[in-house]
N, C-alpha and C positions, 0 to 999 in steps of 0.2 A: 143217265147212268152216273156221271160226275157228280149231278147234284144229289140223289142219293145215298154216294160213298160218304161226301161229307156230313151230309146229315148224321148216317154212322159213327162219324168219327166225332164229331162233337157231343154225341147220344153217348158215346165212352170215354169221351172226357169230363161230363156231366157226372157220371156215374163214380170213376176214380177221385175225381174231388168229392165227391156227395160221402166219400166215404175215410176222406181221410178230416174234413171238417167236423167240427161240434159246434150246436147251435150255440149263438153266442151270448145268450140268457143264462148258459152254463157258469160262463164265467164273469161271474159279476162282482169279484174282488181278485184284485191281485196279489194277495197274499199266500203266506206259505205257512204252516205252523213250526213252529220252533216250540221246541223244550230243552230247558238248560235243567241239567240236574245237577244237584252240589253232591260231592260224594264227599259225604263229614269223616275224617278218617278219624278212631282214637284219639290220635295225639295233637287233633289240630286246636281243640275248644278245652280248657280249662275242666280236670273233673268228668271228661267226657258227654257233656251235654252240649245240644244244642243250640243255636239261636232261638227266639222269637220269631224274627222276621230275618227278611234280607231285603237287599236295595242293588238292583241289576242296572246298568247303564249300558244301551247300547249305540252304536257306531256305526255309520252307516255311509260309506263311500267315501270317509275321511270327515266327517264332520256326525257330529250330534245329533242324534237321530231321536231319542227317546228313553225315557226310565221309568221303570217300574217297582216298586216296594211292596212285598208277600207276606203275608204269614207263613206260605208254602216253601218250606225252607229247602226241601229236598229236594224239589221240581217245580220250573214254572213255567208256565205256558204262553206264547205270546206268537201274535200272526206280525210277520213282517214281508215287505214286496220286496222282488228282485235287488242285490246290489252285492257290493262287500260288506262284512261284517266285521267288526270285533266288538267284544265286551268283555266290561269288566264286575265286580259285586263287593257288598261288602255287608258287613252285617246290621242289622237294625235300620236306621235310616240317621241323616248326619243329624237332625233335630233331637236325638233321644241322647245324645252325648254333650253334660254337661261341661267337661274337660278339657276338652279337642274342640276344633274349630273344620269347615272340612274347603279346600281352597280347589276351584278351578274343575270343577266334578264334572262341566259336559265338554272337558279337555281329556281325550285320551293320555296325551304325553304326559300332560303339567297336572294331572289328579293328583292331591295330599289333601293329609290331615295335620293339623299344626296344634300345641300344645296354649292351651287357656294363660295368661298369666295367672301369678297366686297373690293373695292377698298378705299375704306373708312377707314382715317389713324388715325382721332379723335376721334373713341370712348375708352372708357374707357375700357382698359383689366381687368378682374379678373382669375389671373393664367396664363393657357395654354389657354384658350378657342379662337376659330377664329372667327373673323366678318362673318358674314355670309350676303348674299343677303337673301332677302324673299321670299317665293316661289309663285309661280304661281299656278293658279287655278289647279286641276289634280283630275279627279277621276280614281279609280280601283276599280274591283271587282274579285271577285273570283268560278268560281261553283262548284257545287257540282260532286264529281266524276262519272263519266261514264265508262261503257263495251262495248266493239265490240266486236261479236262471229264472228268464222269463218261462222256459219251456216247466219246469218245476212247476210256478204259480200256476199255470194252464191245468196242467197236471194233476195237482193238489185239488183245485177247486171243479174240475170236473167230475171228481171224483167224491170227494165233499159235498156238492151239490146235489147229485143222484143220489146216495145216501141219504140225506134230508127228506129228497123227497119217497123212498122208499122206503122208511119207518112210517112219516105221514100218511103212508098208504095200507098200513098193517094192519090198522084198524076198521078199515071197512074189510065186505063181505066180500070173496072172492074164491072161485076155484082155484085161481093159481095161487091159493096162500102158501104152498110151500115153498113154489117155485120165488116167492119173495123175498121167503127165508134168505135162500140161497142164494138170493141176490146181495139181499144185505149184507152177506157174511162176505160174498166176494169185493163188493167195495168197502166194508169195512178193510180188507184185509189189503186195499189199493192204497187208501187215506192212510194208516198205518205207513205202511211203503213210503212213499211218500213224504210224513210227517221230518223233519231235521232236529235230530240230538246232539245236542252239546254239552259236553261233561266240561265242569271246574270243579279246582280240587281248592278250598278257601285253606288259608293257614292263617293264626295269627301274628299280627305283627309287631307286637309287642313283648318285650322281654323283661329278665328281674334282673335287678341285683340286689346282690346280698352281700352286707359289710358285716364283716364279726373284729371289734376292739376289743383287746385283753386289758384287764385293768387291777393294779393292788389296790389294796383298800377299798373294795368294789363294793363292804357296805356300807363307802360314806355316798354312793348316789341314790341320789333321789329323781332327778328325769335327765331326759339327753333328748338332743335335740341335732342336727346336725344338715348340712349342703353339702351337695359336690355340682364342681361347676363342670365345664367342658362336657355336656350330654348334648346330644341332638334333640331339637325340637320339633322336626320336621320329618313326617316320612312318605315319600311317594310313594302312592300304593298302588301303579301299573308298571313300575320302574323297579318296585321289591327290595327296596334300600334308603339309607335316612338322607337327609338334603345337606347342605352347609350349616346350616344358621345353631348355632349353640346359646345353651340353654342353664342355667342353674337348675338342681332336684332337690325338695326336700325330703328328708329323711325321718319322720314320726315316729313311728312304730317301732318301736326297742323293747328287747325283751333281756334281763339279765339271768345268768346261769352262774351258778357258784363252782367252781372246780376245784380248787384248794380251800375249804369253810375256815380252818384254823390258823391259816395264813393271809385270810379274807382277798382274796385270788379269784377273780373271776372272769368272766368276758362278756358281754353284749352282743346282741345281733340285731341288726337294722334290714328291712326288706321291704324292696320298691318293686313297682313296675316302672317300664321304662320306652323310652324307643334305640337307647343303647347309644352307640358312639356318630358321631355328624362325620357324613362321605363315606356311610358304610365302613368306616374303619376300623381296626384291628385293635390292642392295647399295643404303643408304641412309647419308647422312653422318648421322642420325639411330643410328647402330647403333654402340655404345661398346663395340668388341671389339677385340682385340692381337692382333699375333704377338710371341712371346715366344724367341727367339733364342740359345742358346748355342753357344760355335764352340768345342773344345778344338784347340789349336795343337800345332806340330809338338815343342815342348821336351816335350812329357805332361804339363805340368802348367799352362800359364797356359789362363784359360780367361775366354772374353771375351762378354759377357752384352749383348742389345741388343734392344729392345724397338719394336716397330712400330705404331700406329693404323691400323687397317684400315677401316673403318668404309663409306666409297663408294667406297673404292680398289678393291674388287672386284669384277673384271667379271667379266660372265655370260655367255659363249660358247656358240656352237655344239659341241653334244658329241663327243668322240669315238666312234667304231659301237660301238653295244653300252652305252652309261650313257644317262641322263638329261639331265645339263647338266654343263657344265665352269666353273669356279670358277677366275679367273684372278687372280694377284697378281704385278706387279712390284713391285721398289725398287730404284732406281737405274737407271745404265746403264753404260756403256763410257767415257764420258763422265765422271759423275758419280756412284764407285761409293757405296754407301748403308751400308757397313760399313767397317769399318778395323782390319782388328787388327796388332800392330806385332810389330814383326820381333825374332825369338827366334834362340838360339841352341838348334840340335837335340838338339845334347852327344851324347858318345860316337862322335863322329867321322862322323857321320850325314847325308847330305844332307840341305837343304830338301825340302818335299813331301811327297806321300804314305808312310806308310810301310805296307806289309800284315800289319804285327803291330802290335796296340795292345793298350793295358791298359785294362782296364776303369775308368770316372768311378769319383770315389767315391761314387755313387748310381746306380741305374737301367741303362742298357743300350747299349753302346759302339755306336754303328755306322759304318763306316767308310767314306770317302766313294770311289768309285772314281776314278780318274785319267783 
């Protein structure tokens, strides 16, 4: 009788394990599916467009785990095994940016991007600081951390598994075709379950500014050219803010606007991209930085040099769709213009004003201001 009870009881311990185990063919990877979807708001990409690509890095129990680059800008897909998570993204990948440089990428903490030096031999130094190119569009973002359990992977791929093979199986002949349907639909509907979504939301990181100089005699210029020192060079992009190291920006792109014609009164406007102020900081009258001003005149050769303290003259604006923050600088006004260069003669029988052939400075890079 003893030895029959136990027989029993081990014939019901057979049974209750037989029934909480799955064969273990089922699972024959321990991963889990993750999808990261970028949710692109309006206002975070220039003009409202998308990227091409993105470039995900992820993190995995405090060290580097792996990175993936998409065309799949909106969602991407990727199996990962048990552990902690973070990740980060950014757009395109660091090889399609000629500009920027991209430092320390399978470092959560220490990820940036750092600014190309410029070829550019005449702007005005302050110190050490190096020219810098300007940067190009870039957003990153960041999410929020995730877990994979072991019990998860089990889960996932048990389920995943059966599915496989119950498509595989659709195609032959069978009375229970329906009953497979419905099979499939039920563990499609477990995988689903199952699967791990992570939203990031990219922004970019990069910002403008915009300088406008009032100027008399505004039609004796012929190009402008101009730097400002004290910019950040650096910006971590898990950290959401620029680094120390400063940087010179040049300033090209001028466009002049006439506002008083008969008093030849007018002003300039200069606009950069930028990564904004080093230490994520604010405009402080504490901040000992210039803009450094050259204007070449309509005769091609006088050329007139003028130097600005910028320091809390610069205001922080609401951005335009698609940057981070906008960087505002006047000098002068209509009133009271902030430059003066004096009046030339054009030679060669030439009016005042713009002309659309210029010669090149004797250093560096003509650029010509429109009319």
């Amino acid at each position: 009788m003893r030895k029959r009870m136990w027989i029993l009881i081990l014939a019901l311990l057979a049974v209750a394990v037989g029934c909480e185990r799955r064969p273990l063919e089922m699972i024959y990877r321990s991963t889990v599916r993750v999808i990261v979807k970028c949710i692109w708001q309006v206002t975070a990409y220039p003009e409202g467009n998308t990227p091409s690509g993105v470039t995900m890095y992820f993190f995995r129990d405090g060290e580097y785990y792996t990175s993936i680059t998409t065309a799949s800008v909106d969602s991407c897909e990727v199996q990962l095994p048990e552990g902690h998570y973070r990740m980060y993204m950014i757009t395109q990948s660091p090889e399609e940016y000629w500009r920027m440089q991209f430092l320390n990428m399978t470092s959560f903490e220490n990820a940036a991007t750092t600014l190309c030096t410029s070829a550019a031999t005449w702007a005005t130094r302050d110190g050490v600081e190096p020219i810098v190119e300007n940067p190009e569009v870039l957003c990153a973002g960041v999410s929020d951390e995730f877990d994979i359990s072991v019990k998860q992977t089990e889960e996932y791929q048990y389920y995943y598994t059966n599915l496989k093979k119950l498509k595989a199986a659709v195609g032959a002949t069978s009375t229970r075709a329906g009953d497979i349907y419905d099979d499939i639909s039920y563990f499609e509907e477990r995988v689903e379950y199952y699967t791990i979504r992570i939203p990031v939301y990219p922004q970019n990181i990069v910002s403008q500014m915009y300088v406008t100089i009032y100027s008399d005699n505004a039609d004796m210029l012929k190009s402008v050219r101009a730097s400002t020192s004290g910019m950040a060079r650096t910006f971590e992009l898990t950290q959401n803010t620029t680094a120390g190291d400063e940087a010179i920006q040049i300033i090209n792109d001028w466009k002049l606007y006439m506002d008083d014609a008969d008093k030849y009164i007018g002003h300039i406007d200069g606009l950069i991209t930028t990564f904004g102020l080093p230490n994520g900081e604010h405009p402080s009258a504490l901040r000992d930085s210039t803009l450094n001003v050259s204007a070449l005149l309509v005769d091609g050769k006088t050329v007139e040099d003028y130097v600005f303290n910028t320091g809390d003259k610069i205001q922080l604006l609401p951005a335009n769709p698609g940057y981070r923050g906008l960087y505002r600088l006047i000098f002068g006004s209509v009133a009271e213009p902030a430059i003066h260069p004096p009046r030339v003669d054009p030679g060669g029988g030439k009016k005042s004003g713009m002309d659309a052939t210029v010669d090149d400075w004797e250093e560096g890079e003509t650029v010509e201001i429109p009319m």
